[in-house]
N, C-alpha and C positions, 0 to 999 in steps of 0.2 A: 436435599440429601443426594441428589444424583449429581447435582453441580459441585459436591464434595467431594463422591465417590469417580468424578472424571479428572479433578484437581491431582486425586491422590492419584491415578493412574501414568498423567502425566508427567504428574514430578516421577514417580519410580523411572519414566521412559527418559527423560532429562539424566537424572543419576545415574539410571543402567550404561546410558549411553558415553555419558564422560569417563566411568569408570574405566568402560573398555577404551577409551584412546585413551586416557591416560595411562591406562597396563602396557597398551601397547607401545608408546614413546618410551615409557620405561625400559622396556626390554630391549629397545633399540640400544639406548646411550651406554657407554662401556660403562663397568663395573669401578673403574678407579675415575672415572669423572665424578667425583664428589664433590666438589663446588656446583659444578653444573646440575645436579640431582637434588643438592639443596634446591637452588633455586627453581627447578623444575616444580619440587614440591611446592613451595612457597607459590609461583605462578598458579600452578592446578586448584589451589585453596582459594586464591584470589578470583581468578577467571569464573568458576562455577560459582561463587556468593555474589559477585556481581550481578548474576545476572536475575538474582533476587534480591538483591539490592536495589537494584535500577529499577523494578517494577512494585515494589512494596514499601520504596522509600522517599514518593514526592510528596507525601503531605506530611513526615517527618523533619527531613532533612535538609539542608544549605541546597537550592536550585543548583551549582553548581557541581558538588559531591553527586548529587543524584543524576544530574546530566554525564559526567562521566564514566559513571556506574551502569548506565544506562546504555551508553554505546561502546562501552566496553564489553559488556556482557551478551548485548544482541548481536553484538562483532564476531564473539567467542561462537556464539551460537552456527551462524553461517561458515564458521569455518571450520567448525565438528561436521559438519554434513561433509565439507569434502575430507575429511581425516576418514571420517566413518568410513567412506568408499574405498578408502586407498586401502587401509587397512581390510576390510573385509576383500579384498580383491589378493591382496596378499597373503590371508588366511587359507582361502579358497585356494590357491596354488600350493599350499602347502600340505593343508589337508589329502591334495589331489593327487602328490607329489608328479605336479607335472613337470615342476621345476623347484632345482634343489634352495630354495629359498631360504631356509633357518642359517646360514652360513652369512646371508647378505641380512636378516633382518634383526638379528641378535648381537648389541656388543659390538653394532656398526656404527662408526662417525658421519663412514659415506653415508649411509643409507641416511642415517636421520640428516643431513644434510641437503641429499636432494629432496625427499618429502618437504624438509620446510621452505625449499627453493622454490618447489611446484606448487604450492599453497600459497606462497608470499607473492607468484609473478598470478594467480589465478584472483585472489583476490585487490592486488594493485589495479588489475585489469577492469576487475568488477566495478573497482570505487569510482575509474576515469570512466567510466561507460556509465554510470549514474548520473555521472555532472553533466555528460554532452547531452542536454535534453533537445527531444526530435519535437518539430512539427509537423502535428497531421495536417493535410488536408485535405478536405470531403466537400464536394459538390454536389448537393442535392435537390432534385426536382420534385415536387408535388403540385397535386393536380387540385389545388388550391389558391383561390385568390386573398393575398395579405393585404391588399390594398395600400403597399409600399409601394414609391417610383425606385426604389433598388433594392438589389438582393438582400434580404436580411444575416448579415453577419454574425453571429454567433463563435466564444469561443469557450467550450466546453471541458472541464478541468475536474479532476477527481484525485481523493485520498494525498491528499496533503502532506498528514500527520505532522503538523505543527509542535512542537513544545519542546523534548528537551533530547531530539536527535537534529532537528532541524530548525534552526534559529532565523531570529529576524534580518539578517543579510541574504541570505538564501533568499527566505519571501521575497524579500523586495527584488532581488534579480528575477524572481517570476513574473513578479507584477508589471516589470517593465519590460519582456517577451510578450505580456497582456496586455499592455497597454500600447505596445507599438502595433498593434493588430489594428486599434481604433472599433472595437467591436461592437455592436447596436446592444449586444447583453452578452452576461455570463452567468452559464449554469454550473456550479460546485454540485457532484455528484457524490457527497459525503465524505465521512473523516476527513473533515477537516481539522479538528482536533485530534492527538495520540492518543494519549491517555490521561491526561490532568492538564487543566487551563492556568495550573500552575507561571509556567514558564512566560505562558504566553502576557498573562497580566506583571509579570514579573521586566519583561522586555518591551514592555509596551507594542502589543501588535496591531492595538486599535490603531492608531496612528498610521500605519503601513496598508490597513487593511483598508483606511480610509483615501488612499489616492488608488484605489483602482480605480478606473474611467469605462464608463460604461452606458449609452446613452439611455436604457432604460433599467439601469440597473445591476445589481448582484444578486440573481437568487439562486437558494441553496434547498437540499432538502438531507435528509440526515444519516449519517453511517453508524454502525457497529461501536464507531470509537466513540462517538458523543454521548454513549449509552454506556460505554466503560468508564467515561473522561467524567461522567455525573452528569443527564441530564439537563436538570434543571440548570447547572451551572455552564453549561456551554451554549447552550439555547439563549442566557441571558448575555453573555460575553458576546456572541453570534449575533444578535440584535443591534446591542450594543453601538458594534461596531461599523453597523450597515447594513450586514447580508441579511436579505430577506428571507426566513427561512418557513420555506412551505412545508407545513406537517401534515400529511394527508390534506392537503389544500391546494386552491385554485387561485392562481392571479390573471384575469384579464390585460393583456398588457395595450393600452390606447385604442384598444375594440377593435385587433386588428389579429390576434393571436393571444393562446393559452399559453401559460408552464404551468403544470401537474407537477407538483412533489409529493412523493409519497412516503412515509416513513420506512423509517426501516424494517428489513425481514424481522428483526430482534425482539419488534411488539408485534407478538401474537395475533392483535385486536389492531392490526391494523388495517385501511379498508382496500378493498381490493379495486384494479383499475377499472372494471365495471362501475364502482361504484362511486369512484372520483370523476366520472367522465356520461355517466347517463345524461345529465341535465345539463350539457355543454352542447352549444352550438356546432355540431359537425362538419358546417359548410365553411368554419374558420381553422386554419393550422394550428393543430395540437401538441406541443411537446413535454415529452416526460421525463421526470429526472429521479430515478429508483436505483440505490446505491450498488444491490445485488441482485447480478443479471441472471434471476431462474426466470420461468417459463415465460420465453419470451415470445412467444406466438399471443400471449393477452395483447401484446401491442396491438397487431394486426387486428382481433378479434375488435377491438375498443377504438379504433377509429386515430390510431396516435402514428402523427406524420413522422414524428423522429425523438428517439427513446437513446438518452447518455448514460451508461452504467460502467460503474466500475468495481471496487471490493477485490477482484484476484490480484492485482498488481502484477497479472500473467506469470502468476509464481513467484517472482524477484528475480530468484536466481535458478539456474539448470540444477537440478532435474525436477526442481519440485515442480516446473511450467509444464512436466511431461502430467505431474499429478491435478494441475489445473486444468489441463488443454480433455483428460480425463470427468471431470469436475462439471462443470458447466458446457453447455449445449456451444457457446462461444464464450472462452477466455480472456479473448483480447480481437481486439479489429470492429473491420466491418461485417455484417451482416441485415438484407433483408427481408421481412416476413409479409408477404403482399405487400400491400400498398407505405407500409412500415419502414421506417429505415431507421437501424439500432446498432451503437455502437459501445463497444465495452473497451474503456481504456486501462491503461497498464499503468495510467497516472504520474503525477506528477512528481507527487515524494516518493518515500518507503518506509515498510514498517522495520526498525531498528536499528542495525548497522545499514549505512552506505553503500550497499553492492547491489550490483543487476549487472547476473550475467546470461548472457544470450536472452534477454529482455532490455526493455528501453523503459525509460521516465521522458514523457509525451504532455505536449498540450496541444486540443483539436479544433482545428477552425472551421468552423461549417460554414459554407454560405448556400443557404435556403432559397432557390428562384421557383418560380410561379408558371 
C-alpha cells in the first residue's frame, strides 16, 4: 500500500511538472505559429508517454521500440530539470517585478530560441562529458601482510546499468579501459543490470562479459537495480556469465585476502558487516564491496582495509549532486575511517539519458601495498 501511495505521488510530481514547462513553452511561441504548436503538441504527448513507455514496456514490447522509448523519455526527464529552473527563475523575476519580463517571455521567438540554445549546448555538453570516462587512481597502504611479491592491483567499477540505454559496444569499450589495466581482480559494486536482462540476453552480453581478464577473478555483489531488473533472473544471467556474485558472502581469495559482498540495502534481512566479518581472519586484508554507501564508519568498526561503494552516480547531473553531496556522509571520492580506506564512485554508466554534468563516469584502479 505505501509502495502504491509513493507511485501515485510521483506520477502526480512527473505530470505536475511537465504540465508547467509545457504551459510555459506554450506561452513563449507567438500565437500565429500554428504548424509549430501543432507540433509542439504532438512532441509534448510523445515526450511524457515515453517516458512510461520505456520503463513499463520491456517485457512487452520489440527490444528496440522500448530502447528508444526508453532514452527518449529518461533524456526528456533530464532536460525538464533544466527548463524547470529556467522557467521558475523567470516566474520569480516576474512575480517580483524586478524586471520587466512578460514583454520578452510571451509571444517571443527570441526568447524561446535562446532557451532551446541554452539547453541544447547544456546538454550536448553533458552527453560528451559522459563519454570522456576518467581514471581514478588510488594508492593505498595497509598495515597488512598479503603475502603477495607485488602490489595487489585492483580495479573497482560500479553501476553499469547495462540493457537498453547502454549497449553491448559501449561494454566492450569498458572492458578494454579494464583490461588494459591488467588487474589481479575486479570488484563490480552493483547495478550492474538497468532494469530487465532483456537486452542484455537479447545482444549477447555473455560473450563480452566473458573476455574481461582478471587474474583472480570477477566478483560482484548486488544493486538496487538487480532487485528492480528481477532478482532471481539477474543473479542467474550474472553467474552465467562469470561474475562471481557474493550475496551476503565471503570469498577467501588463494589464503592471501577476503572480498565481503554484501547485499543490498533493498533486503531488509540483509546481514550486517559485523556479521559477514566476525569469523574472518583479521590479520589478512579485507575488502568490501556494498552498493550503497551509508554508515560508513562500520568499515572502520569491522576491520575492513578497503570498502568500494557506489549507488549516487554523484547525482548524474548539477544540481541534483548538490542533493547527493547533501544525501550521503560522502557522495563521491575518497574518504578514510581509521584504519579503513572507502571510496564511493560516481561509476561507470548512468541511469537513463547520457548526460553528466559537472560529474564524471569513472573507473578506479587501486593498488593495495603492505
Amino acid at each position: 500500500m505505501r509502495s502504491i501511495f509513493f507511485a501515485l505521488i510521483m506520477l502526480a510530481v512527473v505530470l505536475g511538472t511537465n504540465f508547467y514547462i509545457f504551459h510555459r513553452i506554450w506561452s513563449i511561441i507567438p500565437a500565429n505559429g500554428y504548424t509549430l504548436r501543432l507540433f509542439f503538441i504532438i512532441s509534448a504527448a510523445v515526450l511524457v508517454s515515453s517516458f512510461f513507455v520505456g520503463f513499463l514496456g520491456g517485457n512487452i514490447l520489440p527490444v528496440p521500440i522500448t530502447s528508444f522509448f526508453y532514452r527518449l523519455g529518461t533524456s526528456w526527464f533530464f532536460i525538464c530539470i533544466y527548463l524547470l529552473i529556467i522557467f521558475v527563475l523567470i516566474d520569480i523575476l516576474r512575480f517580483t517585478h524586478l524586471f520587466p519580463m512578460d514583454k520578452y517571455v510571451f509571444g517571443n521567438w527570441f526568447s524561446f530560441g535562446i532557451i532551446a540554445c541554452v539547453v541544447t549546448v547544456v546538454m550536448t555538453w553533458g552527453y560528451f562529458n559522459y563519454k570522456d570516462v576518467k581514471r581514478v587512481e588510488l594508492h593505498l597502504a595497509i598495515d597488512k601482510e598479503m603475502g603477495l611479491n607485488n602490489p595487489l592491483k585492483i580495479v573497482a567499477i560500479s553501476d553499469l546499468h547495462l540493457g537498453f540505454a547502454i549497449g553491448k559496444k559501449e561494454f566492450e569499450h569498458w572492458i578494454e579501459l579494464i583490461n588494459k589495466e591488467n588487474p589481479d581482480i575486479v570488484l563490480i559494486a552493483g547495478d550492474i543490470v538497468d532494469n530487465n536482462i532483456k537486452m542484455l540476453e537479447k545482444q549477447d552480453f555473455a560473450s563480452s562479459f566473458r573476455k574481461l581478464n582478471a587474474k583472480y577473478g570477477v566478483y560482484a555483489a548486488l544493486g538496487n537495480h538487480e532487485y528492480i531488473g528481477g532478482i532471481s533472473k539477474s543473479l542467474d544471467f550474472l553467474c552465467h556469465v562469470g561474475v562471481k556474485v557474493l550475496r551476503d558472502s565471503v570469498a577467501l581469495i588463494d589464503d592471501y585476502f577476503y572480498v565481503v559482498g554484501r547485499d543490498d540495502r533493498i533486503n531488509s534481512e540483509r546481514k550486517t558487516i559485523e556479521e559477514l566479518t566476525a569469523s574472518l581472519d583479521k590479520s589478512k586484508p579485507i575488502f568490501l564491496i556494498d552498493h550503497q554507501p551509508y554508515h560508513l564508519d562500520e568499515a572502520a568498526k569491522n576491520g575492513i582495509d578497503f570498502q568500494i561503494s557506489g549507488h549516487t552516480h554523484h547525482g548524474q547531473i548539477f544540481p541534483i549532486s548538490l542533493i547527493t553531496n547533501m544525501m550521503y556522509e560522502k557522495s563521491h571520492g575518497y574518504l578514510k575511517k581509521g584504519n579503513s580506506h572507502i571510496y564511493v564512485t560516481s561509476g561507470l554508466g548512468i541511469w537513463g539519458g547520457k548526460y553528466r554534468i559537472a560529474t564524471q563516469s569513472e573507473y578506479v584502479v587501486v593498488e593495495v601495498n603492505h
